[in-house]
C-alpha positions as CSV (number, residue, x, y, z in Angstrom):
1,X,6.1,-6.5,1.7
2,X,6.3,-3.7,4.0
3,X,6.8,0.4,2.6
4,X,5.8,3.6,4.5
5,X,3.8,6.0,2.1
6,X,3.4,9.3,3.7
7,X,5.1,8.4,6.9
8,X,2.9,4.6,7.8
9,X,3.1,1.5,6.7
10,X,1.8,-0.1,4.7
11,X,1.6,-3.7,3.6
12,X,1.3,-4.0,0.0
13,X,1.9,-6.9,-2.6
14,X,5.0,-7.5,-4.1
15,X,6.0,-6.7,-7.5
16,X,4.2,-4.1,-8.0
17,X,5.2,-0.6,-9.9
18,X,4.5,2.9,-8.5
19,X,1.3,3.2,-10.9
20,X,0.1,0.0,-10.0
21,X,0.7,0.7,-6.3
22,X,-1.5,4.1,-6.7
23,X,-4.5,1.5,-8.2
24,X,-4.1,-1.0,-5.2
25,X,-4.2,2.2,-2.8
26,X,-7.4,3.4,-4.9
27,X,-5.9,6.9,-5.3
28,X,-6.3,8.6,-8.8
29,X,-3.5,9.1,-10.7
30,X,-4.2,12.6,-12.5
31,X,-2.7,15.8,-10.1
32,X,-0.2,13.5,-7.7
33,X,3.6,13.6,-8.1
34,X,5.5,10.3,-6.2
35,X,8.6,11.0,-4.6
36,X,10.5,7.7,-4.0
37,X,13.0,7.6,-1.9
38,X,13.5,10.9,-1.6
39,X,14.0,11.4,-5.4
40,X,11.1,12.1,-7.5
41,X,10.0,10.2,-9.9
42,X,8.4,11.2,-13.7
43,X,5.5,10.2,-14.3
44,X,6.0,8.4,-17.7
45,X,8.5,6.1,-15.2
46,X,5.8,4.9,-13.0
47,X,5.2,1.8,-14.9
48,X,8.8,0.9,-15.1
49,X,9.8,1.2,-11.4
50,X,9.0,-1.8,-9.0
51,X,8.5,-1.1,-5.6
52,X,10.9,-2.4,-2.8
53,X,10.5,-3.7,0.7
54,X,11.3,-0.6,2.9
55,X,10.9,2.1,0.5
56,X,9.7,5.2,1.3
57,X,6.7,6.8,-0.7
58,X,5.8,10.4,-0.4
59,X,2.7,10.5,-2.9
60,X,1.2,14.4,-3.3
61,X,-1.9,15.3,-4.5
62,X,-2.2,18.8,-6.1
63,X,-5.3,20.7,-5.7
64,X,-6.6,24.0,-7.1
65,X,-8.6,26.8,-6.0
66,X,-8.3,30.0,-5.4
């Protein structure tokens, strides 16, 4: 199935969840916030929500510094 995360897509498998969808795009799961759909999503959700064909993924990392 087809989604745009962070404005391209991207073919992914289906039935998959946001947290499994962050392992399958190899990106670490500790400092990101996913907004789905323009809504974000909490973390402890991730494992509950499947992705969908067309959805729209805005996944940010947070990074510190000074």
């Amino acid at each position: 199935m087809k989604v745009f995360i962070n404005g391209e897509t991207k073919e992914i498998p289906a039935e998959v969840n946001l947290a499994e969808l962050l392992k399958y795009l190899a990106l670490p799961d500790e400092r990101i916030a996913i907004e789905l759909n323009k809504q974000v999503v909490r973390k402890k959700d991730w494992k509950d929500i499947k992705v969908s064909d067309a959805d729209k993924i805005e996944v940010i990392h947070f990074v510190g510094g000074g």
